[in-house]
N, C-alpha and C positions, 0 to 999 in steps of 0.2 A: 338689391342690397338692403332697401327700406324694409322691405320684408322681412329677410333674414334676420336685421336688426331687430322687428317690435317682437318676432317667434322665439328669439332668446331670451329678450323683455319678459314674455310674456310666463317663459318656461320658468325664468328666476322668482319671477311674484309668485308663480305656484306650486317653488318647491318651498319659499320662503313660508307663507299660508299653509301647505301642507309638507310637510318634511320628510323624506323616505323614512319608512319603517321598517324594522325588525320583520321578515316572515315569521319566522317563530315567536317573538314575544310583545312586540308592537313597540319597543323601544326606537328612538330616531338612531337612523345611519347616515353614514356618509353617501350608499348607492342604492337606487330602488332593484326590489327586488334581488335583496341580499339578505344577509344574516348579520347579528350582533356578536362580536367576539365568544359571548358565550352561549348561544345556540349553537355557534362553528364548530365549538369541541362537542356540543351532543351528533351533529351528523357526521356519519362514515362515508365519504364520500369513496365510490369504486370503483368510475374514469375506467379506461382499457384494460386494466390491471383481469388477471384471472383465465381461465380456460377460453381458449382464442374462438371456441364454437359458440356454445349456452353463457359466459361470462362468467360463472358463477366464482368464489376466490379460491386459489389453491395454494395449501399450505404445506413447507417442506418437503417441497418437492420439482425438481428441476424441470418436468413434462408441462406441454402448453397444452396439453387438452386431457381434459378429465376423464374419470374410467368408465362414466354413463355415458358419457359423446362415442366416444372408442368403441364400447360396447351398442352400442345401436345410432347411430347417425341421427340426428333431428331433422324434423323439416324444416326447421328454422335454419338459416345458415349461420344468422351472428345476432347475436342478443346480448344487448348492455342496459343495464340500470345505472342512475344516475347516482343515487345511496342504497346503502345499503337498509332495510327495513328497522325502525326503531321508534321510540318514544312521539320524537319532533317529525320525522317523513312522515310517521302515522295520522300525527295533527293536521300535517298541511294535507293530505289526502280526504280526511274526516271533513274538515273545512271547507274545502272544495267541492266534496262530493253531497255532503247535506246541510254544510253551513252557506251554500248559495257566493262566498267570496271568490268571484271567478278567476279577480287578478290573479288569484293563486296561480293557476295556469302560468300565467305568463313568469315565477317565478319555477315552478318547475322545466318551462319549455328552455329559458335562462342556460340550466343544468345538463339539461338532455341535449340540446344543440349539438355540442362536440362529438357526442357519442352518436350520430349520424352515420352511417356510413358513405363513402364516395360510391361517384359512379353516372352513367346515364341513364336513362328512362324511369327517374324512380319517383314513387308515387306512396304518398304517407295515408294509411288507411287506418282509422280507430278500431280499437275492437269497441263492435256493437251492443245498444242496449235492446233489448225488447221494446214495444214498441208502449208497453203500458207501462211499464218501470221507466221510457223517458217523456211518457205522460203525465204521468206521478212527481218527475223532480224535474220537470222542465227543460232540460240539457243532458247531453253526453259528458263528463268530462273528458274522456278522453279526447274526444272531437276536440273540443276548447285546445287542448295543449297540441292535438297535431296543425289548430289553425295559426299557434302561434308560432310552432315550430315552422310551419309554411311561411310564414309572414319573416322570418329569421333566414331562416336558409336558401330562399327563393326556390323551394320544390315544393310541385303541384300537389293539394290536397285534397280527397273526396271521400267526404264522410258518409256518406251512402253507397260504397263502393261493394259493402258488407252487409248484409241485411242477417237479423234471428230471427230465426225461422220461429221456434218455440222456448216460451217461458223456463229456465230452468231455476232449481231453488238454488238457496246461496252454495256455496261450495264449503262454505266455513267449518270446518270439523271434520270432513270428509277423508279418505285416505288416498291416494294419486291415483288408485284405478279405481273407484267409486268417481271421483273430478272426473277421467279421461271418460268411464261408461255415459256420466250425467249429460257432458258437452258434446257428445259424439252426435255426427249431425243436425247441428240445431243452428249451423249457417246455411248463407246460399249468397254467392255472388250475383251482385240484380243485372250487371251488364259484363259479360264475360269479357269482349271489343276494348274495354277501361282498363283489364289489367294485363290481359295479353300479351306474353313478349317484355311486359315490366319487372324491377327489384321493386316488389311492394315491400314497403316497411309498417310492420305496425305500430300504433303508439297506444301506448295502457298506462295508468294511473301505478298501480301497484300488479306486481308478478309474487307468485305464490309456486303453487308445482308447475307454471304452463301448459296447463292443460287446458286451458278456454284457447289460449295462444298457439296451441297445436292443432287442435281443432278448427281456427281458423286458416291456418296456413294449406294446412291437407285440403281444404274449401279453394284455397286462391288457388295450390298447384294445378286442381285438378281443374280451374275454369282457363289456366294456361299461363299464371305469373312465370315467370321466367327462374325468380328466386325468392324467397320472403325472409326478412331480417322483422329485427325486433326491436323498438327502446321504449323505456319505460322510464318510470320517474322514481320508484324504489323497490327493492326482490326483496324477500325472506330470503337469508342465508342461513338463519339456524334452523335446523328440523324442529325442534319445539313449538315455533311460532306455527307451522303449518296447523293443529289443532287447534288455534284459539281463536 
């Protein structure tokens, strides 16, 4: 009970000393690992909402699944993002990914949590970096956020469950079958026994056309996942953004 008492003690002097802040603008809040009333209205936050396979939002219109899911099935079975793609997702991605601020992670895993799916044997896998681009920045993020989502939802994570095989260049600009030709084959499952029989879920920073995300899944099915689902921390929902 002494215990428990000085780790309260201890928590209050150093929210007192350090005070949660804003993720998006570094102002103090009331909880860490939240937003300021007016970051809140810059994010679109997208929860279950949307086409019950790929997520993505559908408007006026009563159907739970979109006419590209209908028209050709994904390997992915259920794919949710946390926001939708904009200004402030971009910054905390940006930040994350080259400004070295890792907590971010942990405000993105925050988000993502819910949007988990249930179930048994499931196993959170990142999409992977090459091995000289996480030479170059030190870390995966994506790892980071599925370690934290591990550490949240008490399910097993292995961030080597996915190896890239080969370097590909950015995807940025690219058109969805230029992405799906670039990333085709350029994983390999390093331990087939690790996802066997499992719901691997993968965790990614930002979703764009899912084409790296396809190309991993096709990689898991075939080493004998059972099923692959998807979260993310923010998708492009406008076609425009895919160009830039």
């Amino acid at each position: 009970m002494v215990g428990a008492f000085l780790a309260k003690c201890a928590r209050w002097a150093l929210d007192f000393a350090l005070p949660p802040r804003c993720a998006g603008c570094g102002t103090i809040v009331g909880e860490v690992h939240s937003f300021c009333p007016e970051c809140w209205k810059g994010v679109e936050f997208l929860g279950e909402g949307g086409c019950t396979t790929c997520g993505m939002p559908l408007q006026a219109t009563e159907q739970k699944t979109c006419g590209a899911c209908l028209a050709r099935t994904p390997r992915i079975a259920r794919t949710r993002a946390a926001v939708a793609y904009g200004e402030l997702a971009r910054s905390l991605a940006i930040r994350l990914k080259y400004g070295r601020k890792v907590a971010i992670a942990r405000t993105m895993a925050r988000y993502m949590a819910p949007l988990v799916g249930e179930g048994s044997d499931r196993l959170l896998v990142p999409v992977p970096l090459h091995r000289t681009r996480l030479w170059g920045r030190g870390f995966n993020q994506s790892a980071l956020v599925a370690r934290e989502l591990s550490r949240r939802l008490g399910i097993a994570a292995e961030p080597m469950a996915l190896k890239r095989t080969r370097r590909t260049p950015p995807l940025k600009g690219m058109s969805p079958l230029q992405r799906r030709k670039t990333v085709a084959g350029a994983f390999r499952v390093r331990d087939r026994g690790a996802v066997a029989g499992k719901t691997v879920i993968l965790v990614d920073d930002v979703l764009t056309t899912g084409s790296t995300a396809e190309a991993c899944a096709r990689t898991l099915k075939r080493a004998g996942a059972a099923r692959v689902e998807l979260v993310s921390w923010a998708r492009v929902v406008k076609p425009s953004q895919l160009m830039r």
